[in-house]
C-alpha positions in Angstrom: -16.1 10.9 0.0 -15.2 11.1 -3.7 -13.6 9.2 -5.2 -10.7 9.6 -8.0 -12.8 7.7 -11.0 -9.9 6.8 -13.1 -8.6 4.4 -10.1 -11.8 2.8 -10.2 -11.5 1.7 -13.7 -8.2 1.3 -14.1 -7.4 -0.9 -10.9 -7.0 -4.3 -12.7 -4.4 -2.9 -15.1 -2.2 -1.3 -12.5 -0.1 -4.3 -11.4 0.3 -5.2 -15.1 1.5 -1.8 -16.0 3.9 -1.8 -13.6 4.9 -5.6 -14.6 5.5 -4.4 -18.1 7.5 -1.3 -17.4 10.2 -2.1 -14.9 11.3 1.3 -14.5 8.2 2.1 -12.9 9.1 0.3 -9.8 12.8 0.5 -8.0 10.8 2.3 -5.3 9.0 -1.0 -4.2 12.7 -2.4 -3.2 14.0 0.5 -1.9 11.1 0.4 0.8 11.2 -3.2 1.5 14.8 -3.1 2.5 14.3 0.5 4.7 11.4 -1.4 6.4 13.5 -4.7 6.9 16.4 -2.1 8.3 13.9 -0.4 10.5 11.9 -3.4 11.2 8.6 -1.6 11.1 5.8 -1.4 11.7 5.2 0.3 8.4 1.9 1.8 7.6 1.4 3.1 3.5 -0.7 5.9 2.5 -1.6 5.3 -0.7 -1.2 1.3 -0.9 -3.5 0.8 -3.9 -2.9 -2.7 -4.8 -0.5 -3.7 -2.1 3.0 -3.5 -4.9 4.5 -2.1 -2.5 3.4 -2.8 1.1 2.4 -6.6 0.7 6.3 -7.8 0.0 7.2 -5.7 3.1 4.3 -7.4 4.9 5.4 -11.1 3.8 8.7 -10.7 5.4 6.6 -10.6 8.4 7.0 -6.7 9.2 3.4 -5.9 10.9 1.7 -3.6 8.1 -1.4 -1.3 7.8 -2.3 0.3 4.6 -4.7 3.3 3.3 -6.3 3.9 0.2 -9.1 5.9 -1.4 -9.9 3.2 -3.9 -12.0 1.0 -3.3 -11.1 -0.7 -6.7 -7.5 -0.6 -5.6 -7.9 -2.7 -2.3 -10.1 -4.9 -3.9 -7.2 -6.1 -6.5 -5.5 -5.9 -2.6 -7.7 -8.5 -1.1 -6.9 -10.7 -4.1 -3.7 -11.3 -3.8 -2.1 -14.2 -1.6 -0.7 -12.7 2.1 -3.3 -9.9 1.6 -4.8 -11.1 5.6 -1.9 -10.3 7.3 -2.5 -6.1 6.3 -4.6 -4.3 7.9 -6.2 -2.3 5.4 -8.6 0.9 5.4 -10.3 2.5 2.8 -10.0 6.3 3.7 -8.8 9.6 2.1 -5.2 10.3 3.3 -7.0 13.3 5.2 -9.7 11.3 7.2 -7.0 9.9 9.6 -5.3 11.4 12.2 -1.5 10.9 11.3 -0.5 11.4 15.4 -2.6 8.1 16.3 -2.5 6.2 13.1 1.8 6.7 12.4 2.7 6.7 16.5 5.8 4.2 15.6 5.0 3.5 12.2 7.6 3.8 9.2 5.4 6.0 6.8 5.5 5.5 3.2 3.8 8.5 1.3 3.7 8.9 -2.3 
């Protein structure tokens, strides 16, 4: 698998970034009220650091998450609530979306 380099060393900053520059992230509470409305489960493609997918997860919405980062899900596993996702670290290619979304809300940026 390769992997996108400037995730790798970058991955610590990302939350900050997105801390600093609000207007980087409405989507985050767009998608944590369509997965309360829905009611999930709710599986990310992309879910890097969890910005996203761990808020919908600590409203108790069952959640799964993939990323090609390594780096990414690491700053993932850091973060408090982190346990209750079940996270893979996968290109977006190397799952099969009929088994891995059957009933799922997808979230795909």
């Amino acid at each position: 698998m390769t992997i996108d380099l400037s995730y790798e060393s970058t991955a610590r900053f990302y939350d900050a970034a997105y801390a600093a520059m609000p207007s980087l992230g409405p989507d985050a509470q767009f998608y944590e009220k369509l997965a309360a409305e829905i009611g999930g489960p709710v599986l990310e493609v992309g879910c890097g650091t969890g910005r996203v997918l761990l808020p919908i997860a600590t409203r108790g919405i069952e959640c799964a998450g993939v990323d090609a980062s390594p780096a990414m899900l690491d700053e993932f596993h850091r973060k408090p609530g982190a346990g209750m996702v079940a996270l893979s670290c996968a290109r977006m290619q190397s799952f099969d979306p009929d088994t891995a979304c059957r009933g799922r809300m997808v979230v795909a940026y």
